[in-house]
KESETI-355526 format. One record per residue (C-alpha): x, y, z; residue number from 1. Coordinates in Angstrom, 2 decimals, m for minus. Each point is the difference from the previous one (the first is absolute). Last residue first. Layout:
<recs>
@px=X py=Y pz=Z k=NUM
...
</recs>
This chain:
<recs>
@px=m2.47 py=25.58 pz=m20.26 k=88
@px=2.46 py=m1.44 pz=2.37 k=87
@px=m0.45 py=m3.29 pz=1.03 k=86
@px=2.07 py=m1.56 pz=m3.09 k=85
@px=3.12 py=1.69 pz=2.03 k=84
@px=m0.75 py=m2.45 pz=2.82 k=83
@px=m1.51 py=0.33 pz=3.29 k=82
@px=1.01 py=m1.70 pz=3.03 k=81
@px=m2.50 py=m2.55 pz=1.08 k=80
@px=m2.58 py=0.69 pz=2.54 k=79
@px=0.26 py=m1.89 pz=3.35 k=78
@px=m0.14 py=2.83 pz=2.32 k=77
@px=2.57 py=1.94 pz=m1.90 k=76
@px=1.95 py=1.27 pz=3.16 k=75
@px=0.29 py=m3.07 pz=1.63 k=74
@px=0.72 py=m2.62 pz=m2.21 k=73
@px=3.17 py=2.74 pz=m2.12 k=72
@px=0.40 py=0.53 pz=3.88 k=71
@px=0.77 py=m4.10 pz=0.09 k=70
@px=1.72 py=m0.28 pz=m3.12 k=69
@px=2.76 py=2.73 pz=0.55 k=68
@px=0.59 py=m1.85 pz=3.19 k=67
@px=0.85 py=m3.25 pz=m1.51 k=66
@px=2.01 py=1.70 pz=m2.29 k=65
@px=1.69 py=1.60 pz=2.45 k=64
@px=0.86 py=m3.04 pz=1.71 k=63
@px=0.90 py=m1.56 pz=m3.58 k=62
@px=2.19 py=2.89 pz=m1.05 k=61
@px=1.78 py=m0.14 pz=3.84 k=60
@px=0.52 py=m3.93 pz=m0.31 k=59
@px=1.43 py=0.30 pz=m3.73 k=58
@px=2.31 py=2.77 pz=0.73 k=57
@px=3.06 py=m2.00 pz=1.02 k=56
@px=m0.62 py=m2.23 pz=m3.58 k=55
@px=0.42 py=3.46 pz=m1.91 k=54
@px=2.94 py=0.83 pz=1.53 k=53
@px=1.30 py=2.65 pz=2.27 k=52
@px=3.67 py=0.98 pz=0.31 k=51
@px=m1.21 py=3.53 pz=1.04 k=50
@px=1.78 py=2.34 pz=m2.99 k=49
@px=m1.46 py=m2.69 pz=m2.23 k=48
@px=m3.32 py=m0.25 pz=0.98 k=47
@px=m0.44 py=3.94 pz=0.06 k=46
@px=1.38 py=0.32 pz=m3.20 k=45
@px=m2.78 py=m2.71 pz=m1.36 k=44
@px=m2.52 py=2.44 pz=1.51 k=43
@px=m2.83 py=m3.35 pz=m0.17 k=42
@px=m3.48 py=0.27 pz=m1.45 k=41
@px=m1.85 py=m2.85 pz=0.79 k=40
@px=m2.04 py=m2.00 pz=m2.59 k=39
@px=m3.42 py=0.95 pz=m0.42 k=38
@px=m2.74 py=m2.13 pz=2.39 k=37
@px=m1.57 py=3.64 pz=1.41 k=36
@px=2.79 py=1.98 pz=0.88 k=35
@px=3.50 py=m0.25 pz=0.74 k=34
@px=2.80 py=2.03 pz=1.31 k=33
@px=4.23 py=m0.18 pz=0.29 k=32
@px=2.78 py=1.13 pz=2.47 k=31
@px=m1.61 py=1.65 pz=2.55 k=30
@px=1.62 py=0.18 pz=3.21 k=29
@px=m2.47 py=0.51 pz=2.39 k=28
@px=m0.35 py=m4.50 pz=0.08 k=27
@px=4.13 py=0.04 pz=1.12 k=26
@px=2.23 py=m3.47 pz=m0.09 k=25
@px=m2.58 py=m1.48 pz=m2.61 k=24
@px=0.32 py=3.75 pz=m1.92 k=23
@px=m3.73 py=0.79 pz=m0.79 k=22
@px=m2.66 py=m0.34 pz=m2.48 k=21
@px=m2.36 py=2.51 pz=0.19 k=20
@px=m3.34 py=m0.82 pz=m0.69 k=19
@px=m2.57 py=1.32 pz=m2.38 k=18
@px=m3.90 py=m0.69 pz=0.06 k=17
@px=m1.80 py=1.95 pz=m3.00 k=16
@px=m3.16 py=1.54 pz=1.29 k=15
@px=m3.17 py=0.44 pz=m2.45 k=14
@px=m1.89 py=3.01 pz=m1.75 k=13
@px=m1.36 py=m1.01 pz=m3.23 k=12
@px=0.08 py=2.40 pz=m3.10 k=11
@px=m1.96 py=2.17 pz=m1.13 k=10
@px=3.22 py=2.45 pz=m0.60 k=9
@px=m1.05 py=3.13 pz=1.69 k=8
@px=m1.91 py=m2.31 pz=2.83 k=7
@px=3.33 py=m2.19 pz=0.28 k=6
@px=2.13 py=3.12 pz=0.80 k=5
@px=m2.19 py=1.72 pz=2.23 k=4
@px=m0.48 py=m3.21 pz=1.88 k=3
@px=3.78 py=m0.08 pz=m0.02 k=2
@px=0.30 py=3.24 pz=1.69 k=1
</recs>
């Protein structure tokens, strides 16, 4: 489907890494994602209702991070991710 999309549009076909960022006391539990170097996006409510902080997360966002970076390595095969100013 997305080569469909990106053909219709002339525009680039590429992956975008996300990663879920999970509860330190439970990874299934999801309680923010990331992708590329952007800023996490937290569920706030979620945080609260659990008693979780921002400074407990900080070893899950930078494992996942970590990961993120790797399969964004992997998957592009050393090509840069492309930019809105790539599309024609």
């Amino acid at each position: 489907m997305a080569r469909e999309v990106a053909r219709a549009l002339d525009a680039p076909l590429d992956v975008v890494v996300v990663r879920k960022i999970g509860a330190p006391f439970q990874e299934e539990l999801g309680v923010g994602a990331m992708a590329g170097d952007e800023v996490p996006l937290l569920d706030e409510d979620a945080l609260r209702h659990l008693g979780i902080g921002e400074a407990a997360l900080a070893p899950v966002i930078e494992r996942e991070r970590a990961e993120l970076r790797r399969r964004e390595r992997l998957y592009r095969q050393g090509r840069p991710a492309p930019t809105c100013e790539d599309t024609p």
